[in-house]
C-alpha positions as CSV (number, residue, x, y, z in Angstrom):
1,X,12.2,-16.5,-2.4
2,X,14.9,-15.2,-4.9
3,X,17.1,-16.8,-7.4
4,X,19.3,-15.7,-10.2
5,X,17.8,-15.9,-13.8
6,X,20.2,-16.3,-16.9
7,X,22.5,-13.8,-16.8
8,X,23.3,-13.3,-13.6
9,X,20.2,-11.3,-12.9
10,X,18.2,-11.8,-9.9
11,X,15.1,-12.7,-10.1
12,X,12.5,-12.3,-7.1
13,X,9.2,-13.9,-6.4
14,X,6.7,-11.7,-4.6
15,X,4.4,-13.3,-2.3
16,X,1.5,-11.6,-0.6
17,X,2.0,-10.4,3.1
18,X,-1.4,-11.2,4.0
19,X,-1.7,-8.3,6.7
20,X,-5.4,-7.5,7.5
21,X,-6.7,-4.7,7.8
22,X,-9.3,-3.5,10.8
23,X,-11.7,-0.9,10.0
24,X,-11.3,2.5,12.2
25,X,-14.7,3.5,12.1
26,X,-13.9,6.6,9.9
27,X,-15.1,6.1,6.2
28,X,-12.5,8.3,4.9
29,X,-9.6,6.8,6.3
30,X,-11.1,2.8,5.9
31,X,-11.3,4.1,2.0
32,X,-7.3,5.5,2.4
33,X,-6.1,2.3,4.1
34,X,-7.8,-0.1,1.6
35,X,-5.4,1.2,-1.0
36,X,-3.2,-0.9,1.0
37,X,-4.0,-3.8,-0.3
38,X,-3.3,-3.1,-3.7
39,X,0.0,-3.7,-2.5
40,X,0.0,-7.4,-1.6
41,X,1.9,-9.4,-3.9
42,X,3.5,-6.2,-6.1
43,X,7.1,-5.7,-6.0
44,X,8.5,-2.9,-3.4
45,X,9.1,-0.7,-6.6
46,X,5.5,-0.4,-7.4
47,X,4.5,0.7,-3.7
48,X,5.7,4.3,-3.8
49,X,2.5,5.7,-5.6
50,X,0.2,4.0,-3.2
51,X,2.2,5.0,-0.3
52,X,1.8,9.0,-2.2
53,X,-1.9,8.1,-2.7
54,X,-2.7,7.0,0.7
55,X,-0.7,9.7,2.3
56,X,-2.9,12.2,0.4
57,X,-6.2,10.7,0.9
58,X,-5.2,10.6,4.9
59,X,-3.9,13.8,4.9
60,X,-7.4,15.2,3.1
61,X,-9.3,13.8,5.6
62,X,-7.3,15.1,9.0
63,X,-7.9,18.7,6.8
64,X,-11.8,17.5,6.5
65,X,-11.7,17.5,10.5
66,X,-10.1,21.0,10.7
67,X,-12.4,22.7,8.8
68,X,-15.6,21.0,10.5
């Protein structure tokens, strides 16, 4: 999975999770959640502003419900 490169530098191959994801039933939060898979196969360092994203869409739509 990980090696060292020249240099001494580690170097890490990122392979896809493959996690699936069942639809809730709620077209708002199926949208959030599909975000998720944007996520297979990037390094962890990349996964923070998807995590923010999905956070935020989720938390729009649990405000969505309040107001209805």
């Amino acid at each position: 999975m990980s090696g060292t490169s020249e240099g001494g530098a580690r170097a890490e191959t990122v392979e896809p999770l493959g996690v699936e994801l069942l639809p809730t039933g709620h077209p708002g939060v199926d949208a959030g959640l599909a975000r998720l898979d944007a996520l297979d196969g990037v390094p962890a360092e990349a996964h923070v502003a998807v995590y923010e994203d999905v956070h935020q869409r989720l938390a729009d739509t649990l405000a969505a419900l309040d107001q209805e």
